[in-house]
C-alpha positions in Angstrom: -78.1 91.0 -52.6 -75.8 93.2 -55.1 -74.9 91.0 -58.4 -71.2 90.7 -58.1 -68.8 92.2 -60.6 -67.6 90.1 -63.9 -64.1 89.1 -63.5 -62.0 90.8 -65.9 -60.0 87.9 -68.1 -56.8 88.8 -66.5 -58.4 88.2 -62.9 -60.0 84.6 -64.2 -56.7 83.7 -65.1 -55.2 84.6 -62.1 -57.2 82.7 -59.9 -57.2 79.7 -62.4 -53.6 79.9 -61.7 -53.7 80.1 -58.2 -56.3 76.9 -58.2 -53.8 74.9 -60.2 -50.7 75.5 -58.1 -52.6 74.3 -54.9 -53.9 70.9 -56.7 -52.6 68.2 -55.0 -51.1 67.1 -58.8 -48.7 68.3 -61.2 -50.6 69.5 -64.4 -48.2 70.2 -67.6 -49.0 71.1 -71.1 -46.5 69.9 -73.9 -46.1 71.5 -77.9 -46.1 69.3 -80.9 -42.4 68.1 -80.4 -43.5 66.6 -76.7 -41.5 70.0 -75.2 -42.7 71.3 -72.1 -44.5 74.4 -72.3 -46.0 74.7 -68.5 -45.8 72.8 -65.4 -47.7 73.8 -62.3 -49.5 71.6 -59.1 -48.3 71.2 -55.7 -47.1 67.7 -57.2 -44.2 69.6 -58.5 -42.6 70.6 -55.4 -43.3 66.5 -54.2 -40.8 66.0 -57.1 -38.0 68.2 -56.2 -38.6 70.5 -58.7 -39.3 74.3 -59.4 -42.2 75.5 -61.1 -41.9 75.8 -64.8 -38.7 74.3 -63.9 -39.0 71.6 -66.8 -40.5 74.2 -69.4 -38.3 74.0 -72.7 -37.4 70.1 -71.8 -38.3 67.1 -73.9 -40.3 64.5 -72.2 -37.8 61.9 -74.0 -35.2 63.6 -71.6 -36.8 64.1 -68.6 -37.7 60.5 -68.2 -34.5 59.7 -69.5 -35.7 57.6 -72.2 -35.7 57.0 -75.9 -38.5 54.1 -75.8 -41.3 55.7 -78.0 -43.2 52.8 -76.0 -42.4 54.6 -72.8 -46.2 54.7 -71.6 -45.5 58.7 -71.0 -44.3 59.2 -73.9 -46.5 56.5 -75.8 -49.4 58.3 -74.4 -48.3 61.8 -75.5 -48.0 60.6 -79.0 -51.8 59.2 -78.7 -52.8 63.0 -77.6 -51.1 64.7 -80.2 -53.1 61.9 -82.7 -56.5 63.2 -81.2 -57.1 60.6 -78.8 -57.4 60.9 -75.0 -54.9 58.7 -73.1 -54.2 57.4 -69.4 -51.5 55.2 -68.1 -49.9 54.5 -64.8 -46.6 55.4 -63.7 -43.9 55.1 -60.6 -41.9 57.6 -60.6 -39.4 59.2 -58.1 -40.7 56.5 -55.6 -44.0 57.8 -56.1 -46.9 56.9 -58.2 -48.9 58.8 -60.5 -52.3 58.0 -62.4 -51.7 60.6 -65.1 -54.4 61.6 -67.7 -53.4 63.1 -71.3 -55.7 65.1 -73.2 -54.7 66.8 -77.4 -54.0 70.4 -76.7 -55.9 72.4 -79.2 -56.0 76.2 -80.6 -58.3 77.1 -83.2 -59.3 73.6 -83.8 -56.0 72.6 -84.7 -53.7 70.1 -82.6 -51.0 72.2 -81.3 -49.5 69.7 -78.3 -50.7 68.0 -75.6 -52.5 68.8 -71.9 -52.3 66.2 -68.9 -53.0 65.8 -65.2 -51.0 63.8 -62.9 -52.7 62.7 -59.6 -50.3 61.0 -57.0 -51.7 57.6 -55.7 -48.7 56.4 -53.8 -50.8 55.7 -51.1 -53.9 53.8 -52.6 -50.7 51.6 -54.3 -49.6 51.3 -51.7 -53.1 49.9 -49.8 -53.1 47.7 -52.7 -49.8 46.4 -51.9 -50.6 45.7 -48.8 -53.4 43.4 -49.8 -51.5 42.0 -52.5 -49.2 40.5 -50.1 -51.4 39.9 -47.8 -53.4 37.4 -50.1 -50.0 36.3 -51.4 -49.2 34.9 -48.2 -52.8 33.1 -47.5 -52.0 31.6 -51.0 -48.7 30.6 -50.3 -50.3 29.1 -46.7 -53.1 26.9 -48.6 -50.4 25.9 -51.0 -48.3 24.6 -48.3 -51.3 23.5 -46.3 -52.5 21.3 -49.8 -48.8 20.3 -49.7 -48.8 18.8 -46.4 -51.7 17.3 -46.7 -50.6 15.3 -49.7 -46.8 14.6 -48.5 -48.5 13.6 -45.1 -51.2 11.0 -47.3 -48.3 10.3 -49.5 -45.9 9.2 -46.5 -48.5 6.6 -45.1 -49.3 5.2 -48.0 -45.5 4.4 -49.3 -43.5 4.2 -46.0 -44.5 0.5 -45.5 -43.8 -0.5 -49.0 -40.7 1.1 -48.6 -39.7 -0.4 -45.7 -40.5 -4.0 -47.3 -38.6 -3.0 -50.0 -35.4 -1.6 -48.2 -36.0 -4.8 -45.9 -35.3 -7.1 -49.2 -32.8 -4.8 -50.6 -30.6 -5.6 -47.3 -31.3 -9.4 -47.4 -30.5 -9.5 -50.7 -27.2 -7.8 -50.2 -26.2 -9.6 -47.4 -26.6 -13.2 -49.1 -24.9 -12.4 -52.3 -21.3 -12.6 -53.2 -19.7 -9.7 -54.1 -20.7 -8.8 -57.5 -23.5 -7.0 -60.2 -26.0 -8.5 -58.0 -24.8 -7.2 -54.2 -24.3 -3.5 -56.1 -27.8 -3.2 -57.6 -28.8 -4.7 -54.0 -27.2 -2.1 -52.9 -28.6 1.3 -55.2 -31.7 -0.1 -54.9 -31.5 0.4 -51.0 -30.0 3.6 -51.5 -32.4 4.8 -54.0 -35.8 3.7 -51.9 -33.5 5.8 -48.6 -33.0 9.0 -51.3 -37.3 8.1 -51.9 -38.2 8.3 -47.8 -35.3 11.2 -46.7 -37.6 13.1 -49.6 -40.6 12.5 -48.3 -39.7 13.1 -44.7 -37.7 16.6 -45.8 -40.9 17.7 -47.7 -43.0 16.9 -44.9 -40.8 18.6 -42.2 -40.7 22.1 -45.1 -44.7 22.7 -44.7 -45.0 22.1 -41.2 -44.8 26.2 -40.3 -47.6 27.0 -38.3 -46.8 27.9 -35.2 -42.9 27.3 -34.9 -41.1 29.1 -32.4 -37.4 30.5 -32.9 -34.4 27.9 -32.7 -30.9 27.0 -32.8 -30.1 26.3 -36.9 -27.6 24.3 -38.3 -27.5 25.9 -41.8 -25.9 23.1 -43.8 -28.3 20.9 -42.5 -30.9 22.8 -44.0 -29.2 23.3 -46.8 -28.5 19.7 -47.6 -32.7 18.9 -47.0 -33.6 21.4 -49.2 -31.1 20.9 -51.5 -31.8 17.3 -52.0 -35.5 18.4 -53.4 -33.7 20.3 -56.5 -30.5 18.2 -57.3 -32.3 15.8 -59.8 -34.5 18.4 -61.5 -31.3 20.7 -62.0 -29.7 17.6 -63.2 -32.0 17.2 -65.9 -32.1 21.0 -66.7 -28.5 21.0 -67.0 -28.1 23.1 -64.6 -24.8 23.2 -62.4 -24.5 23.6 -58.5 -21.9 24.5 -56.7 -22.4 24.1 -52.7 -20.3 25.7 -50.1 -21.4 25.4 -46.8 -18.9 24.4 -44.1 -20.1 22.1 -41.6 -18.4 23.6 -38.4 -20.1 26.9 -39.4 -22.0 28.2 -36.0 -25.5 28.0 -35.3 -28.2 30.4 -36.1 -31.2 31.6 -34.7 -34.4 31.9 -36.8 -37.6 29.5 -37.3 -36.2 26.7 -39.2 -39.2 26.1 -41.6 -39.4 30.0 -42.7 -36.0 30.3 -43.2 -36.1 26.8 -45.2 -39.2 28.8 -47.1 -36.9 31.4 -48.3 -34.6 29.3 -49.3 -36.6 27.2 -51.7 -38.0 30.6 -52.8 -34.2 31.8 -53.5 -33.5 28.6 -55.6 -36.5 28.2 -57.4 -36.2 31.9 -58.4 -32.3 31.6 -59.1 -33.2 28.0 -61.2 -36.9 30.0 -63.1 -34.3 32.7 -64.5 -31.3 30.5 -65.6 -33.6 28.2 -67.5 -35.0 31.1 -69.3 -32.2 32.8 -70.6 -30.4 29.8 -71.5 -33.2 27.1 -72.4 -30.0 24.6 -73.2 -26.7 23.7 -71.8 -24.3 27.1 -71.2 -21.5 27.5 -69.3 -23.2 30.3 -67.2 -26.1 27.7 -66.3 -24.8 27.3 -62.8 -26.4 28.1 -59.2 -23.3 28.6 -56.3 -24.9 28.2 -53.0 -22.5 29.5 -50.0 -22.5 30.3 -46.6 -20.0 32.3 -43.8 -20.0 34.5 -41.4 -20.3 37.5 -42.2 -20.7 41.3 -40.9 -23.8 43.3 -40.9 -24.0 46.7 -42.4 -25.4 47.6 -38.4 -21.9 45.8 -36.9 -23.2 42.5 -35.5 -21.9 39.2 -36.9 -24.1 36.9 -38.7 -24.0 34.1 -40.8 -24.5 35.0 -44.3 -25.8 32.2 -46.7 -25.6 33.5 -50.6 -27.2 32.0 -53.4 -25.9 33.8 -56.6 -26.2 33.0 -60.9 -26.0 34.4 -64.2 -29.8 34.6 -64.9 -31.7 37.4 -63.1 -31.8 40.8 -64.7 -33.2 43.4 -62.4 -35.2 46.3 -64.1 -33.7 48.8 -61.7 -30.8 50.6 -60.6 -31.7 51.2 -56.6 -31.2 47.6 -55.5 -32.6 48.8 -52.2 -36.0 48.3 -54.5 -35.9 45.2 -55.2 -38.2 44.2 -52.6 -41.0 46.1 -53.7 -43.6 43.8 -55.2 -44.3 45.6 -58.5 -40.3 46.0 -59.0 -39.6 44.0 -63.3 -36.8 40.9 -62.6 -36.5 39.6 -65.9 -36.5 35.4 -66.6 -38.8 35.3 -63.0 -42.4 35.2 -64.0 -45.1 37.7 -63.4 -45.2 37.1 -59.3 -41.2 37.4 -58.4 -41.1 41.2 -57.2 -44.1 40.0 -54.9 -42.0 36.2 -54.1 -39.1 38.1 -53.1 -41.3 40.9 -51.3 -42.9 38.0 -49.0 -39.0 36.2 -48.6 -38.3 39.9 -47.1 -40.8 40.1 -44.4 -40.4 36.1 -43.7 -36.8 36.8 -43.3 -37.3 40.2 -41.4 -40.1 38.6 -39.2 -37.3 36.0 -38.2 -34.7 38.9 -37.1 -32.5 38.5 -40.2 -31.8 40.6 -43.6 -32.2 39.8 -47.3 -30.2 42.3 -49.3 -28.9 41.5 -53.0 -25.8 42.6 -55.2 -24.6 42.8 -58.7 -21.9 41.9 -60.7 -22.0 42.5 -64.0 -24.1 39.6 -65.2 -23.9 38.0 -61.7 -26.7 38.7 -59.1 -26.0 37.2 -55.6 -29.2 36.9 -53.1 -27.4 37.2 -49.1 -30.0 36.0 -46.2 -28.2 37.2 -43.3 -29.6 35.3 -39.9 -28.3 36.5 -36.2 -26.0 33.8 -34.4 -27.8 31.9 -31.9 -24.6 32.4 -29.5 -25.2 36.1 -29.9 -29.1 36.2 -29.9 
């Protein structure tokens, strides 16, 4: 066989273009001031741009950021220093593993050279199994739960039964006075002690529950019973709205009692970290009506709202995404309020969420049971 011809430089660069514009990435070089100076890659198009469309633009501006801690941007810098650099970023609903390497000419640093590979879908593989581990966690949790309020029931229902027995004796011999009425907080103490117990016993019994008719402000009022002391204490104020004569909804009562907890503990996590004392803005307003779905249908809509929670972005429709920042709500809240999405879905309803200024409400919309 012949030897082939040498490639003349203009024919090597030619077909080195070529290769780049069909990667499945966007590759970009950058000068000294972090300007763009190329941008090629398939990726490009994935982003709604042009080629060489963002030549001449600052990376500060097309991220629309000034953070020099912007991991783009903080990465860049490194490059320009002489160091190589990766970080990972979402970006346009997509994520990108992007690697950032010093540009040189004649041994000199002249700007920066990086390679972004899209790996939305391994993210999104891993979200998957994030969740799904989530949930087995949450299930042992509940199941270690059970187990304990089920032990813990056994062991104090008698004595509490003796000692709601003498409270009642004790209150029925005595005059009234000091003695009938501590007679009589005693007795309603030890009944605040078993409704408890009994209400935390009847929140982890999930498995296998079937779909039925739910009175919500008798849920409310059970759940709400195992925060009202702790709130107390953390000065935290709450407001409850929930009309009795409200109608019924359809759902499984211990999932949607799951989200609920989930909702409050969240809404209660954030308030005591932005204000770690007393403030008039320390308040939790739980509601409930009936409301009107974005699809038409009526549904009762139960809204828990506060001054606390700070969402890190400006498409609410993303706050359900596990990795989405809410500030004051620990490390695992994109991922808590991911799993209250598909607990609520699973039961035919809606979580959705709304700002106002500092206000953020949570709504858990759930299908009538007259209309199911």
């Amino acid at each position: 066989m012949g030897r082939r011809p040498d490639l003349s430089a203009t024919e090597q660069d030619a077909r080195l273009r070529a290769l780049v514009e069909q990667l499945p990435a966007v590759v970009w070089t950058t000068d000294a001031e972090l300007r763009f100076t190329t941008s090629s890659g398939a990726g490009v198009l994935a982003l709604g741009l042009q080629r060489e469309q963002m030549v001449g633009m600052s990376l500060h501006t097309y991220f629309g950021t000034a953070d020099e801690r912007h991991p783009a941007i903080d990465a860049h810098r490194s490059a320009l220093a002489g160091n190589s650099a990766k970080y990972e970023l979402q970006w346009q609903e997509r994520w990108f593993e992007t690697y950032v390497e010093p540009l040189r000419q004649a041994g000199a640093i002249v700007g920066t050279v990086a390679l972004a590979i899209d790996i939305t879908e391994r993210k999104q593989a891993e979200l998957h199994g994030a969740a799904l581990q989530a949930r087995l966690r949450e299930r042992y949790k509940l199941e270690a739960v059970g187990q304990l309020a089920s032990g813990l029931a056994h062991e104090i229902n008698n004595p509490l039964q003796s000692v709601m027995n003498f409270a009642q004796l004790i209150r029925g011999r005595c005059e009234p006075g000091p003695l009938r009425e501590y007679a009589t907080e005693i007795l309603n103490e030890v009944q605040r002690i078993a409704a408890s117990v009994r209400n935390l016993q009847s929140f982890v019994r999930q498995e296998g529950e079937l779909p039925v008719e739910i009175r919500m402000h008798e849920v409310a009022e059970r759940t709400l019973s195992l925060f009202r002391t702790a709130m107390q204490k953390e000065q935290i104020a709450l407001e409850v709205a929930i009309p009795a004569d409200l109608p019924a909804v359809w759902g499984k009562l211990h999932a949607v009692q799951q989200v609920f907890v989930n909702l409050l503990t969240a809404a209660r996590d954030a308030l005591n970290e932005r204000h770690p004392a007393s403030h008039q803005h320390k308040r939790i307003r739980v509601s409930a009506q009936v409301a009107t779905a974005p699809q038409g249908e009526r549904v009762l809509r139960l809204t828990i709202e506060d001054h606390g929670t700070v969402i890190g972005v400006q498409d609410l429709s993303r706050v359900f995404e596990p990795f989405v920042t809410i500030e004051g709500r620990g490390q695992g809240s994109g991922l808590a309020l991911a799993i209250s999405h598909n607990i609520v879905r699973e039961s035919g309803g809606a979580l959705s969420v709304e700002t106002e200024g500092e206000l953020t409400r949570f709504h858990l919309d759930l299908p009538l049971a007259a209309e199911h």
